[in-house]
mmCIF file as gemmi writes it, N, C-alpha and C atoms, coordinates in Angstrom:
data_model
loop_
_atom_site.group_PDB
_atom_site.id
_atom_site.type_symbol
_atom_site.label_atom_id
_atom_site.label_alt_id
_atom_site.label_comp_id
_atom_site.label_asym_id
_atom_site.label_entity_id
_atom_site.label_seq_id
_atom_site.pdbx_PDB_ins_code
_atom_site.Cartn_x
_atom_site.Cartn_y
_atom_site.Cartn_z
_atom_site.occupancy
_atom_site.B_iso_or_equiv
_atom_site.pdbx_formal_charge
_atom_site.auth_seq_id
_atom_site.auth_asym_id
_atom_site.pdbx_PDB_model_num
ATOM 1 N N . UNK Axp A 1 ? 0.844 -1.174 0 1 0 ? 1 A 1
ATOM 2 C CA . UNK Axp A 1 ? 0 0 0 1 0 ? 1 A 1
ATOM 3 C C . UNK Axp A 1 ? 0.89 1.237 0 1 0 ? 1 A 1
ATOM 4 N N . UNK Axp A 2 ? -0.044 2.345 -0.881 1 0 ? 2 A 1
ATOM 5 C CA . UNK Axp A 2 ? 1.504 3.923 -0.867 1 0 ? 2 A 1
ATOM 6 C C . UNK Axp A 2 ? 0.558 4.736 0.14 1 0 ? 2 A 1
ATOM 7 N N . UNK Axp A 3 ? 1.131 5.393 0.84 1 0 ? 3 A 1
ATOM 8 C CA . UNK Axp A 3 ? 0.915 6.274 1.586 1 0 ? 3 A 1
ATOM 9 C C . UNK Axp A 3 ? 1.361 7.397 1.16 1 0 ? 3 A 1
ATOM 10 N N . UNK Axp A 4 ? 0.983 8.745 1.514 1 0 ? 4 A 1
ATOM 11 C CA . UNK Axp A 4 ? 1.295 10.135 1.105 1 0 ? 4 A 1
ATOM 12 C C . UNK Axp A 4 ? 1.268 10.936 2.596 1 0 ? 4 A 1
ATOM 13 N N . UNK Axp A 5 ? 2.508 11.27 2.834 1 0 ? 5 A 1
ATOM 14 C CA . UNK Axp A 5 ? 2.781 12.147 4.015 1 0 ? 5 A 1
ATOM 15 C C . UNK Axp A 5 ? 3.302 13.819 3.339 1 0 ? 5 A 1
ATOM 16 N N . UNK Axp A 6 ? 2.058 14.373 3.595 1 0 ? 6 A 1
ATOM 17 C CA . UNK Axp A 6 ? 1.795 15.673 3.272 1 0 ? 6 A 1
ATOM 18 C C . UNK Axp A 6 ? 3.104 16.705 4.433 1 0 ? 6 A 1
ATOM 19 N N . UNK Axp A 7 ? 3.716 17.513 4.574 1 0 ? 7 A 1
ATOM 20 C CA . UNK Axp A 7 ? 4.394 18.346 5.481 1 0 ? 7 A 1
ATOM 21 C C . UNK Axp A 7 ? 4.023 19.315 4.788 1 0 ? 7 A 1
ATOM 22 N N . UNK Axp A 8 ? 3.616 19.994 6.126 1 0 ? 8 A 1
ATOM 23 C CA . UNK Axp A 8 ? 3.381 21.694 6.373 1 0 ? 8 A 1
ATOM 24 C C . UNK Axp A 8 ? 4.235 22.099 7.356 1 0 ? 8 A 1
ATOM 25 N N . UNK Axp A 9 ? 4.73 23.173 6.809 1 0 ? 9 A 1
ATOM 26 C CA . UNK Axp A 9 ? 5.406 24.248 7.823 1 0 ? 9 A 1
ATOM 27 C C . UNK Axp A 9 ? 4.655 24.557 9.586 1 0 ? 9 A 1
ATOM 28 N N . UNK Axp A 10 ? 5.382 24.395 10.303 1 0 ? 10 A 1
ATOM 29 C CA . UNK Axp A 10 ? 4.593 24.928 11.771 1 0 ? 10 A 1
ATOM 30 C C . UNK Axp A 10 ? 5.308 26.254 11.725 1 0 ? 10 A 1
ATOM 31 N N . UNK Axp A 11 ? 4.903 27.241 13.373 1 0 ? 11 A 1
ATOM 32 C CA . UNK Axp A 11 ? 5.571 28.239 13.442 1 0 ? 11 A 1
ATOM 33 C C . UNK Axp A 11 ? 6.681 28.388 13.788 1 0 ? 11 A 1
ATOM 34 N N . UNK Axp A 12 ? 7.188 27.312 14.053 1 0 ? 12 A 1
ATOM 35 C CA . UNK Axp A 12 ? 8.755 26.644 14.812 1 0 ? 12 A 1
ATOM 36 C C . UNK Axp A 12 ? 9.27 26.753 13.412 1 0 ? 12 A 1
ATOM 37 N N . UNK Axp A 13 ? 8.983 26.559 12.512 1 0 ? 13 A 1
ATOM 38 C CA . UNK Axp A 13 ? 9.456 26.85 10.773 1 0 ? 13 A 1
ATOM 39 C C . UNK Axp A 13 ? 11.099 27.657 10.769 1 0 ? 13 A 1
ATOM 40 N N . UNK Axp A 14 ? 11.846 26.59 10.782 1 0 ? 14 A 1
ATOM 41 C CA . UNK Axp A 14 ? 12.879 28.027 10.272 1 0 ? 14 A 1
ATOM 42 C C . UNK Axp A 14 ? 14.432 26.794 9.549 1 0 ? 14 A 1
ATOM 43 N N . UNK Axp A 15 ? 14.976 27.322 8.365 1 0 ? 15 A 1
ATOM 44 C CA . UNK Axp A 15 ? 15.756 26.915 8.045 1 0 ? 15 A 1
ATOM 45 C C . UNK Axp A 15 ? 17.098 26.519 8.755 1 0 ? 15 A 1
ATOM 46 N N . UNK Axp A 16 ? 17.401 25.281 9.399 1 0 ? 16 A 1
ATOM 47 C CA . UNK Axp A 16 ? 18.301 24.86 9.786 1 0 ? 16 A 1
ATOM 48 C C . UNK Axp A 16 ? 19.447 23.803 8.971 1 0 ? 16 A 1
ATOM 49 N N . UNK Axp A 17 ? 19.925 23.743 8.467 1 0 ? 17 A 1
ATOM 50 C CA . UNK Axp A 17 ? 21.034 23.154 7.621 1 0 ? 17 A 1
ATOM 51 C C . UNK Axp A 17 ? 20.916 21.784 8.103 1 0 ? 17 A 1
ATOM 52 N N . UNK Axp A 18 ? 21.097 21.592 9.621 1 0 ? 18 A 1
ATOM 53 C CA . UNK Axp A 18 ? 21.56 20.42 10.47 1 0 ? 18 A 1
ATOM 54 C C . UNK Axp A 18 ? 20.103 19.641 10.437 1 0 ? 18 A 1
ATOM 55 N N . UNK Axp A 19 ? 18.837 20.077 10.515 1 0 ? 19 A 1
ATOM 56 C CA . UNK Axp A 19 ? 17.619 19.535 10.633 1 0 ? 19 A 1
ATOM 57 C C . UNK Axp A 19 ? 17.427 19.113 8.825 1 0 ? 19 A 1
ATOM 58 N N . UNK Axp A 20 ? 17.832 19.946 7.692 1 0 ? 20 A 1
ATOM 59 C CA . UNK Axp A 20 ? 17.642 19.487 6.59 1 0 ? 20 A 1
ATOM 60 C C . UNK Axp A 20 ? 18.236 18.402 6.142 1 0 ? 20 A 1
ATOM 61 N N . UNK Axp A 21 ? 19.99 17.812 6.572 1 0 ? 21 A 1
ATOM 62 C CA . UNK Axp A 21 ? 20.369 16.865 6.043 1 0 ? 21 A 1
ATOM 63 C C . UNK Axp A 21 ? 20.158 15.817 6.575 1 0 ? 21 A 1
ATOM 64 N N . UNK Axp A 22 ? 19.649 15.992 8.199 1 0 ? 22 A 1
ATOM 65 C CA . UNK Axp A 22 ? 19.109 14.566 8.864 1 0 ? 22 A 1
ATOM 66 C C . UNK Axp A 22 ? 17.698 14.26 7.719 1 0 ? 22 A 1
ATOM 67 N N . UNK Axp A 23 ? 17.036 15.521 7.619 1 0 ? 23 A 1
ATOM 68 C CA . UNK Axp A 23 ? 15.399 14.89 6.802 1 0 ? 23 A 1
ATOM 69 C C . UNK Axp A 23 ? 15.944 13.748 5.697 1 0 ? 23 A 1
ATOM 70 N N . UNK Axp A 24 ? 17.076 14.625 4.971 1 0 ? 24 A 1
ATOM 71 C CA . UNK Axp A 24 ? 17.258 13.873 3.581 1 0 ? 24 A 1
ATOM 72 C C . UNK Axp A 24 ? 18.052 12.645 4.013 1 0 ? 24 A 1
ATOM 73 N N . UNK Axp A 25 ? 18.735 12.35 4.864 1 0 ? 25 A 1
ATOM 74 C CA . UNK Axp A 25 ? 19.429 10.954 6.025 1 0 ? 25 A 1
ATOM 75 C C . UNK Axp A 25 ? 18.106 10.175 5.756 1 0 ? 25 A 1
ATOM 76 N N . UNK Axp A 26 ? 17.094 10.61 6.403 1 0 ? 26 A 1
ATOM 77 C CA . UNK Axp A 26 ? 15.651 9.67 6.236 1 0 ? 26 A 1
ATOM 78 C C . UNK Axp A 26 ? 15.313 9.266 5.201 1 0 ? 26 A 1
ATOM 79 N N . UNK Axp A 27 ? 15.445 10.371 3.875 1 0 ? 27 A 1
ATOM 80 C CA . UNK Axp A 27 ? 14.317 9.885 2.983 1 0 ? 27 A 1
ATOM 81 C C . UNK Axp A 27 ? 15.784 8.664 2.452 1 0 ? 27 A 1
ATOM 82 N N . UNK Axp A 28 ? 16.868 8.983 2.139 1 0 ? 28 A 1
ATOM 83 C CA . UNK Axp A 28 ? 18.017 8.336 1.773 1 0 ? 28 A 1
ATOM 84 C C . UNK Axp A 28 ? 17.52 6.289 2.078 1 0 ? 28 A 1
ATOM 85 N N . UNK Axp A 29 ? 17.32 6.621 3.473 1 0 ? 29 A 1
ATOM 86 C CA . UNK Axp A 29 ? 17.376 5.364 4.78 1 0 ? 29 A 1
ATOM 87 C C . UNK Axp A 29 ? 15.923 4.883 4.023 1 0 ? 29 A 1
ATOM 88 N N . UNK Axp A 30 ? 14.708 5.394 3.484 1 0 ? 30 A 1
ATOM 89 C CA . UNK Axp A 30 ? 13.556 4.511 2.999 1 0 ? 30 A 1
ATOM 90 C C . UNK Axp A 30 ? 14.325 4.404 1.554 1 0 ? 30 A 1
ATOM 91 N N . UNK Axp A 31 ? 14.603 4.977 1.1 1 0 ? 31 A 1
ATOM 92 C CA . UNK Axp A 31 ? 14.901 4.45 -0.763 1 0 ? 31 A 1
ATOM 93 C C . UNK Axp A 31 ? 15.97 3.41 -0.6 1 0 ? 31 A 1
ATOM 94 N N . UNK Axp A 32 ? 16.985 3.548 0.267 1 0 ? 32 A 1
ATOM 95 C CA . UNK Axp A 32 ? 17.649 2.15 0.807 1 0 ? 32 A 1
ATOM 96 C C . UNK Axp A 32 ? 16.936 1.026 0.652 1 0 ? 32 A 1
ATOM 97 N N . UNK Axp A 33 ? 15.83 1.19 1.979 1 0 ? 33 A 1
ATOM 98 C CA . UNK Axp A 33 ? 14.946 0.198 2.41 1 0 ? 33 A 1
ATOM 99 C C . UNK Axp A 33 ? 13.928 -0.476 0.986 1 0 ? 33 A 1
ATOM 100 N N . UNK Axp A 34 ? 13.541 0.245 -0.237 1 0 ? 34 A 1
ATOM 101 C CA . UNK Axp A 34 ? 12.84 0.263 -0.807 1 0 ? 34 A 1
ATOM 102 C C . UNK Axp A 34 ? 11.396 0.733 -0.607 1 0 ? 34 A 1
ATOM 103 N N . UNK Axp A 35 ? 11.015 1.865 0.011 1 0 ? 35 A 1
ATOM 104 C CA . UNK Axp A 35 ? 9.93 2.374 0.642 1 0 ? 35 A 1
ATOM 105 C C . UNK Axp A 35 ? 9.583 3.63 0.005 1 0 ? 35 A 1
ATOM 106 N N . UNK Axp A 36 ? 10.719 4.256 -0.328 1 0 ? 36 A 1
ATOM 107 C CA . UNK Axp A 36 ? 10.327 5.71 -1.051 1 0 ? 36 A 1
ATOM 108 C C . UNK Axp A 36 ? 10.308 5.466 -2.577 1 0 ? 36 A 1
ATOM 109 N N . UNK Axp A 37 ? 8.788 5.884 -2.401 1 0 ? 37 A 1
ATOM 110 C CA . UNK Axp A 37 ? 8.856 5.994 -4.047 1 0 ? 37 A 1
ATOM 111 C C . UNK Axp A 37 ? 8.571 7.672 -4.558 1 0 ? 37 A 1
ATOM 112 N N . UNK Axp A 38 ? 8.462 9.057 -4.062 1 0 ? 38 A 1
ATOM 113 C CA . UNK Axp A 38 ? 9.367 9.827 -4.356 1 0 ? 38 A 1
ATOM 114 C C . UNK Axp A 38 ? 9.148 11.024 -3.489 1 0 ? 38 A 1
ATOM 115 N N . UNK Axp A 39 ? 9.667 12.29 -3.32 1 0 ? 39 A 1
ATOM 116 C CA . UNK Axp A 39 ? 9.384 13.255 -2.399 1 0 ? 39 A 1
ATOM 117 C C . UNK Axp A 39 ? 9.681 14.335 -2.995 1 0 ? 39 A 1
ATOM 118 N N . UNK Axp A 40 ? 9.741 15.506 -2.425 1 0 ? 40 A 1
ATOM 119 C CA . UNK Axp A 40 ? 10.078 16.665 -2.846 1 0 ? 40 A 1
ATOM 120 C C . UNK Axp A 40 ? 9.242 17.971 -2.283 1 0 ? 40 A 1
ATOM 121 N N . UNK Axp A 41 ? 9.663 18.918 -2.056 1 0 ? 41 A 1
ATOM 122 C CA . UNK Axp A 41 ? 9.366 20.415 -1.741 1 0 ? 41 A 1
ATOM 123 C C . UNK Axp A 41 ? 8.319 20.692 -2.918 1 0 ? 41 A 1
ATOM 124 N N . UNK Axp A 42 ? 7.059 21.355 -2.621 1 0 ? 42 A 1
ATOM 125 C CA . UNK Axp A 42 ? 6.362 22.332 -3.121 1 0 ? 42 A 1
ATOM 126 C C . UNK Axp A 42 ? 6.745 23.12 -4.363 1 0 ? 42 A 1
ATOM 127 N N . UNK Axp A 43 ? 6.741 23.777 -5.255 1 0 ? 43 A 1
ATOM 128 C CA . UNK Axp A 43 ? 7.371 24.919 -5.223 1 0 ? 43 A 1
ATOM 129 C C . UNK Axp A 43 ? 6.002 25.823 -5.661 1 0 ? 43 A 1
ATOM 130 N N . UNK Axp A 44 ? 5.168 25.753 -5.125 1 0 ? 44 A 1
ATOM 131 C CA . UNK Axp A 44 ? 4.331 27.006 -5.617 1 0 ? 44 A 1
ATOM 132 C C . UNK Axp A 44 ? 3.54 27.364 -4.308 1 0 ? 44 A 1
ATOM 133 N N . UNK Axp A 45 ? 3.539 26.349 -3.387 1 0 ? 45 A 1
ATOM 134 C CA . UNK Axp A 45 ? 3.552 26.713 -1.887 1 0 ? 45 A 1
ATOM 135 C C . UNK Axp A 45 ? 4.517 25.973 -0.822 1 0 ? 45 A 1
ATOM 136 N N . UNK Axp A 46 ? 4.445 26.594 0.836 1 0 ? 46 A 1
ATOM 137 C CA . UNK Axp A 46 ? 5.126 26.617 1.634 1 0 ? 46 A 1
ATOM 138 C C . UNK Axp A 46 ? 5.128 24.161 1.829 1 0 ? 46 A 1
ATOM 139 N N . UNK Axp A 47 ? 5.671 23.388 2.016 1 0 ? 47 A 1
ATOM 140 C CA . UNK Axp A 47 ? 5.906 22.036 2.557 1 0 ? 47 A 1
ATOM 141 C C . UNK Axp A 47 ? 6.332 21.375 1.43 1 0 ? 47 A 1
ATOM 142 N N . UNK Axp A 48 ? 5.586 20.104 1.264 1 0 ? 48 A 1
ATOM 143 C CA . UNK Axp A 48 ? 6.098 19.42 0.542 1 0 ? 48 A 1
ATOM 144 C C . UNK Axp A 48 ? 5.552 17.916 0.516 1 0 ? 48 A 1
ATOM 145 N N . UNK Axp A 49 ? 6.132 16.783 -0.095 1 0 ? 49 A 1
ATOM 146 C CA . UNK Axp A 49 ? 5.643 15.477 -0.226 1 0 ? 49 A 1
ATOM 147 C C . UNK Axp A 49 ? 6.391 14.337 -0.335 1 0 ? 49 A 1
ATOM 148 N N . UNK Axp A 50 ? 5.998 13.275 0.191 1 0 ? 50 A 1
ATOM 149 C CA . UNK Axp A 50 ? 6.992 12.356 0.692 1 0 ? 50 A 1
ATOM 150 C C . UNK Axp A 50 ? 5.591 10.771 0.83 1 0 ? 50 A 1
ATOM 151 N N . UNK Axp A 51 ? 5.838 10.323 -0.962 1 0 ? 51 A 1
ATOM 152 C CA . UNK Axp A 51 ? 5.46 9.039 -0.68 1 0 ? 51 A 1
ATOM 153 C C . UNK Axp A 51 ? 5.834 7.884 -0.917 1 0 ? 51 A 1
ATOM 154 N N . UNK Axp A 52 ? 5.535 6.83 0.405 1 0 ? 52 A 1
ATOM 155 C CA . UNK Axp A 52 ? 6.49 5.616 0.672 1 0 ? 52 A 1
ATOM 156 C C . UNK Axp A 52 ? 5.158 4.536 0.456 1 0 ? 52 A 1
ATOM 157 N N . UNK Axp A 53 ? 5.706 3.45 0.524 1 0 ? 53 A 1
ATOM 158 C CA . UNK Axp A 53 ? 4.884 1.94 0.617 1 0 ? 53 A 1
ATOM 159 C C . UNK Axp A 53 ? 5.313 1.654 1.97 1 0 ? 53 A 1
ATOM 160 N N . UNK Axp A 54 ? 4.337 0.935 2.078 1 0 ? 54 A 1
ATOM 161 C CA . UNK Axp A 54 ? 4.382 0.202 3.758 1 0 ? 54 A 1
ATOM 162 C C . UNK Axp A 54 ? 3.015 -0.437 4.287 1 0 ? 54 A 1
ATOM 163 N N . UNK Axp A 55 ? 3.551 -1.726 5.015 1 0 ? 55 A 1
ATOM 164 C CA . UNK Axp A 55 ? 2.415 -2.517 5.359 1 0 ? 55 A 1
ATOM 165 C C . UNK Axp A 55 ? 1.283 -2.466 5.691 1 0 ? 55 A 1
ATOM 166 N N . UNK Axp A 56 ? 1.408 -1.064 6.386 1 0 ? 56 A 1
ATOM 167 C CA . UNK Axp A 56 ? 0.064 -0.459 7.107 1 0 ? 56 A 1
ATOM 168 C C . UNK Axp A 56 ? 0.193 0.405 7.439 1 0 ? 56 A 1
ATOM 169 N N . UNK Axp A 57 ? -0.592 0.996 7.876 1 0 ? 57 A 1
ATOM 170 C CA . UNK Axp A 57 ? -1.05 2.7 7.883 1 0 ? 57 A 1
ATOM 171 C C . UNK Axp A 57 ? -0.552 3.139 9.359 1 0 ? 57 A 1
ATOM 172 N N . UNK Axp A 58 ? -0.313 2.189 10.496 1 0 ? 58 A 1
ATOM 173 C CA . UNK Axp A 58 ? 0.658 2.544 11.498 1 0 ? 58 A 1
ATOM 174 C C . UNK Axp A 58 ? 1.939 2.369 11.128 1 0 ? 58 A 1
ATOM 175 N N . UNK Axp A 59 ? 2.57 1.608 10.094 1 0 ? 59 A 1
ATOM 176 C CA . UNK Axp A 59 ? 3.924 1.605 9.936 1 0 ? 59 A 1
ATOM 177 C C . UNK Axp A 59 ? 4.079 2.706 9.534 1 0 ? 59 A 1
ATOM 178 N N . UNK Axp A 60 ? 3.105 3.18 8.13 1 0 ? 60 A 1
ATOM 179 C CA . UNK Axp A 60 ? 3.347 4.67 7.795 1 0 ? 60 A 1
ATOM 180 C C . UNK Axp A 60 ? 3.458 5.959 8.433 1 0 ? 60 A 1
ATOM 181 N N . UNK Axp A 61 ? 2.734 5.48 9.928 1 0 ? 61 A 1
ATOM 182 C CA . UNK Axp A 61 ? 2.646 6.434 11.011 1 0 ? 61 A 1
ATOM 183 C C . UNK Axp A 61 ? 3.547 6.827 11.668 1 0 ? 61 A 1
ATOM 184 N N . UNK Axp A 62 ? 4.701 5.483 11.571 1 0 ? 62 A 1
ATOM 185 C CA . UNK Axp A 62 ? 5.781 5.784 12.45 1 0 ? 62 A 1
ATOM 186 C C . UNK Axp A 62 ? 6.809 5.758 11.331 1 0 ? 62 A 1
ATOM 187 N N . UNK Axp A 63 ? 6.856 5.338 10.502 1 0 ? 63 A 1
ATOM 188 C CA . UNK Axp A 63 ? 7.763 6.071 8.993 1 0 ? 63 A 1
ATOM 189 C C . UNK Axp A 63 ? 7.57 7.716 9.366 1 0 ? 63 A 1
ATOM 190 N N . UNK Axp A 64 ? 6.883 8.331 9.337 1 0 ? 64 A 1
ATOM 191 C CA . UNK Axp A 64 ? 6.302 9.931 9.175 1 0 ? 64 A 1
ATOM 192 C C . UNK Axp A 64 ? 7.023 10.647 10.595 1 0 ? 64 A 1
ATOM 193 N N . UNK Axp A 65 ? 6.52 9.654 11.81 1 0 ? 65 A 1
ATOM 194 C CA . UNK Axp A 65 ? 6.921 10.487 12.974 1 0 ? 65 A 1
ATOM 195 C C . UNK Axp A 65 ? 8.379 10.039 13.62 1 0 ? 65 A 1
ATOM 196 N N . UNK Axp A 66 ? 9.344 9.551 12.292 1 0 ? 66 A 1
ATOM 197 C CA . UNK Axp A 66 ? 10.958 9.136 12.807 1 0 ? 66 A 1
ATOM 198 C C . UNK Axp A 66 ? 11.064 10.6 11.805 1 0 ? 66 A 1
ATOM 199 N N . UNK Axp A 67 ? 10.483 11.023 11.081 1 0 ? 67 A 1
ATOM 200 C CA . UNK Axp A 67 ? 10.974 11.891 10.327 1 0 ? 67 A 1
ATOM 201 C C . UNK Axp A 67 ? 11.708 13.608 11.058 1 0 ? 67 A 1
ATOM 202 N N . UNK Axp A 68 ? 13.26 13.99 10.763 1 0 ? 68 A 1
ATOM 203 C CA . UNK Axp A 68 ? 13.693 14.468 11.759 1 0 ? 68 A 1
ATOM 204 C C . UNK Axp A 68 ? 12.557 16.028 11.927 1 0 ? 68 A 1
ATOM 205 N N . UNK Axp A 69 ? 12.155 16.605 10.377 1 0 ? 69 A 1
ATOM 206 C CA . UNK Axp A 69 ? 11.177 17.499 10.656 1 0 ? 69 A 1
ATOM 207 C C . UNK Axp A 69 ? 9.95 17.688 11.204 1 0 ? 69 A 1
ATOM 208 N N . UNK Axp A 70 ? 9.459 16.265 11.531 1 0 ? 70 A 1
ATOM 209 C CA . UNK Axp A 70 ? 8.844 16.157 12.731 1 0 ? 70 A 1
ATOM 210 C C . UNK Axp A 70 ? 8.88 16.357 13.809 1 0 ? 70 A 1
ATOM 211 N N . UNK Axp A 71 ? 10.034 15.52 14.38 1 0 ? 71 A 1
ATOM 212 C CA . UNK Axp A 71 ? 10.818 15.13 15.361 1 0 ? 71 A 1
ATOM 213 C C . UNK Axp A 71 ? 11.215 16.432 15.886 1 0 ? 71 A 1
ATOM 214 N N . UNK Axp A 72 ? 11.438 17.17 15.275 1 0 ? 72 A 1
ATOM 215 C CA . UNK Axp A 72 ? 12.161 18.174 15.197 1 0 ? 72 A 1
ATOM 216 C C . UNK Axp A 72 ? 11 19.534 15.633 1 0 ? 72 A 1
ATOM 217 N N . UNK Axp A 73 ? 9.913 19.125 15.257 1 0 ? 73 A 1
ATOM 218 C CA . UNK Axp A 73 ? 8.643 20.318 14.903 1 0 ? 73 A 1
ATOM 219 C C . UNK Axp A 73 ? 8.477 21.294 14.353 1 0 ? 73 A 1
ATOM 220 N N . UNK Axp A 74 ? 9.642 21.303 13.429 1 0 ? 74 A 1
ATOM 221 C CA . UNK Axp A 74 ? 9.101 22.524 12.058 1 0 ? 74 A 1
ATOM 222 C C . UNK Axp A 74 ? 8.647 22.381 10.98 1 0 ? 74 A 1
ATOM 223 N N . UNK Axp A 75 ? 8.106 21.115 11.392 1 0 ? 75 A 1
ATOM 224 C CA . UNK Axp A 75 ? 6.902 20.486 10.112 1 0 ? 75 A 1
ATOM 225 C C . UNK Axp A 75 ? 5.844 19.332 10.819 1 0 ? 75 A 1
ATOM 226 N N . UNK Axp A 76 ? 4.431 19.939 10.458 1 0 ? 76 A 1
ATOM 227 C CA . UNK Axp A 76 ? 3.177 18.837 10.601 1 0 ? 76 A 1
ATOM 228 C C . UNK Axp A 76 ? 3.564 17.836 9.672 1 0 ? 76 A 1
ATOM 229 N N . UNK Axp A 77 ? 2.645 16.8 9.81 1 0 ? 77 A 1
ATOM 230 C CA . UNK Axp A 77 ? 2.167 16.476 8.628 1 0 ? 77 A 1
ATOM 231 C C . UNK Axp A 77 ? 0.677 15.581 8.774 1 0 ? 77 A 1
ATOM 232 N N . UNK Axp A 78 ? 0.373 15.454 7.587 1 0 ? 78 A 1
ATOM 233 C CA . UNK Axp A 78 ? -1.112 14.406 7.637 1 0 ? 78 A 1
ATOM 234 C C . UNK Axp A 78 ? -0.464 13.234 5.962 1 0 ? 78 A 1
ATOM 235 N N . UNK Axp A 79 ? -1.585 12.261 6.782 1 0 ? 79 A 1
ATOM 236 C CA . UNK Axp A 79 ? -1.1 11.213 6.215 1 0 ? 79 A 1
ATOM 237 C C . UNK Axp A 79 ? -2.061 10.536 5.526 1 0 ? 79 A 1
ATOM 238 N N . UNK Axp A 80 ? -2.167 10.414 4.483 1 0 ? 80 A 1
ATOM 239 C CA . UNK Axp A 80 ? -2.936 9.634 3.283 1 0 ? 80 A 1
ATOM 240 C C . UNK Axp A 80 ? -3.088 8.425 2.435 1 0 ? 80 A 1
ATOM 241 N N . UNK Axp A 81 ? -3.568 7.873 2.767 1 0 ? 81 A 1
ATOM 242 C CA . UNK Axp A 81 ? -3.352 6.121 1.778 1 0 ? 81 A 1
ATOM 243 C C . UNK Axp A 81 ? -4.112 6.721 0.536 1 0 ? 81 A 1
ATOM 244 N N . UNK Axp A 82 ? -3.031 5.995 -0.392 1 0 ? 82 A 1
ATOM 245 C CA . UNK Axp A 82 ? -2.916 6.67 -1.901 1 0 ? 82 A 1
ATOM 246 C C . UNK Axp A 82 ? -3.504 5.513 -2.727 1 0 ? 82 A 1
ATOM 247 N N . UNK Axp A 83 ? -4.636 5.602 -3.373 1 0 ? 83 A 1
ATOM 248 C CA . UNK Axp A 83 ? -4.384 4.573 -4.513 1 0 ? 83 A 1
ATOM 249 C C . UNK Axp A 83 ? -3.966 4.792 -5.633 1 0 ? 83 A 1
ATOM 250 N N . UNK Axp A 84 ? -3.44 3.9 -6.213 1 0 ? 84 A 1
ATOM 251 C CA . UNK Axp A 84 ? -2.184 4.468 -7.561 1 0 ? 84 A 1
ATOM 252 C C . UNK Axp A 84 ? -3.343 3.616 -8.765 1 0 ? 84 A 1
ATOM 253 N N . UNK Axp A 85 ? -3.454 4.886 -9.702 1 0 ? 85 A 1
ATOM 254 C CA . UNK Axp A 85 ? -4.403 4.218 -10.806 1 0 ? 85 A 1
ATOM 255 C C . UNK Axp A 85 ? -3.081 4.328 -12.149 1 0 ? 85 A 1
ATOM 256 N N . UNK Axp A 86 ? -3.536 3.013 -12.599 1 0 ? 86 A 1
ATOM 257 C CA . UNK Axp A 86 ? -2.479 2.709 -13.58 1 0 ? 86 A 1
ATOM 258 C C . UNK Axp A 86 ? -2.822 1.808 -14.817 1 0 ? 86 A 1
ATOM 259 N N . UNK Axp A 87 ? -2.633 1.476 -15.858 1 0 ? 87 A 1
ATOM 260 C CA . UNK Axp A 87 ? -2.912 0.924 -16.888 1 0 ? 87 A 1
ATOM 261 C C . UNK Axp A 87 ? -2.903 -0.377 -16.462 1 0 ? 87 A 1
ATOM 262 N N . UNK Axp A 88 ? -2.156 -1.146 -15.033 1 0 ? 88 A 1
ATOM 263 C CA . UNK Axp A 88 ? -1.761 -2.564 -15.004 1 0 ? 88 A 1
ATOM 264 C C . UNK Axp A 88 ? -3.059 -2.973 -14.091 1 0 ? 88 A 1
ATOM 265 N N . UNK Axp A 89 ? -3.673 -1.76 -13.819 1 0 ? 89 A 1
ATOM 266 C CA . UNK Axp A 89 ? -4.998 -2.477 -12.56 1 0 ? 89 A 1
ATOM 267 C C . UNK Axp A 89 ? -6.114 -1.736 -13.837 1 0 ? 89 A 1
ATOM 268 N N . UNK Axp A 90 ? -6.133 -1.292 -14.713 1 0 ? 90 A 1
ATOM 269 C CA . UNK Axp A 90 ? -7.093 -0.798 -15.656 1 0 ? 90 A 1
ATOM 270 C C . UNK Axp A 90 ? -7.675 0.24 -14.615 1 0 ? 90 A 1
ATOM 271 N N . UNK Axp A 91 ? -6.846 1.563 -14.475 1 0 ? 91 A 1
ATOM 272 C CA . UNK Axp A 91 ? -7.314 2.342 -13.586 1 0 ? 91 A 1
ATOM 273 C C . UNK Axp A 91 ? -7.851 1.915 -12.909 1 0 ? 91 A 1
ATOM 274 N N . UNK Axp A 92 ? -8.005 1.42 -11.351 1 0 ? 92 A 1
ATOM 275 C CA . UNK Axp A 92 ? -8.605 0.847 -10.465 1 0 ? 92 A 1
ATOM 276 C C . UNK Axp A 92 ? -10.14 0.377 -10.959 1 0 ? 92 A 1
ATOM 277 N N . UNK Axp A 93 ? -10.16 -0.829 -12.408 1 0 ? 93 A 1
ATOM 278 C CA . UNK Axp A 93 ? -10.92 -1.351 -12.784 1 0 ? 93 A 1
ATOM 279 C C . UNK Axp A 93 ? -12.158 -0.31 -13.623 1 0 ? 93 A 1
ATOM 280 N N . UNK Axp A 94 ? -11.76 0.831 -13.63 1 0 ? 94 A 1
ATOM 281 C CA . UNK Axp A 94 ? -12.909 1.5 -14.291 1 0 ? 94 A 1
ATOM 282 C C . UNK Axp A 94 ? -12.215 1.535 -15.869 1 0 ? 94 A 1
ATOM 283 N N . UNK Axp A 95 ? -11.323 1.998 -16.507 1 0 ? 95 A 1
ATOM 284 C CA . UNK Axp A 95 ? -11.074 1.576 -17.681 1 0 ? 95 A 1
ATOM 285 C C . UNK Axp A 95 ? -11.513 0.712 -18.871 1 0 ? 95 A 1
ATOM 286 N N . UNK Axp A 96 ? -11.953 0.929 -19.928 1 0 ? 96 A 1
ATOM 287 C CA . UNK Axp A 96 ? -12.464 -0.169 -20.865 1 0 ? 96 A 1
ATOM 288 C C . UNK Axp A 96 ? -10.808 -0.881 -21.602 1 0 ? 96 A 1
ATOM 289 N N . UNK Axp A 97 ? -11.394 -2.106 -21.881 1 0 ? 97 A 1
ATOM 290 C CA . UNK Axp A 97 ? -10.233 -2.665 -21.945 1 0 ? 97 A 1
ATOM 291 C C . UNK Axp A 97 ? -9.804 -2.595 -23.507 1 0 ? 97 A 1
């Protein structure tokens, strides 16, 4: 299952160098693992996106809250189970074949 961990800025928000390369330490440590399938900053507003696979929606929970901008609290986030529509499931079966 993919999950989608949304990050928003809190008011604790502030650019730290040392809090950014631990984040990217993390995402590094799931694409290792085979979990990240991809992330990235916003650019037309303030957070960003970060989605992984994982067994369940508490693993994803605690995937999200090892995350150091969490951890850290200059980033929320909310968390989303994603379904991925694709030509190999015939868009989640609605597709004509």
């Amino acid at each position: 299952m993919c999950y989608v961990i949304l990050l928003s800025p809190t008011p604790q928000d502030r650019r730290d160098m040392n809090i950014i390369r631990a984040h990217v330490k993390h995402l590094q440590e799931l694409e290792r693992s085979g979990q990240l399938v991809m992330c990235g900053p916003f650019s037309d507003s303030p957070g960003g996106m970060v989605i992984i696979c994982a067994d369940s929606r508490e693993e994803a929970e605690q995937i999200a809250q090892r995350d150091p901008y969490i951890l850290t609290g200059i980033r929320s986030y909310e968390l989303r189970t994603w379904g991925l529509s694709h030509a190999g499931n015939r868009h989640m079966g609605i597709a004509e074949e």
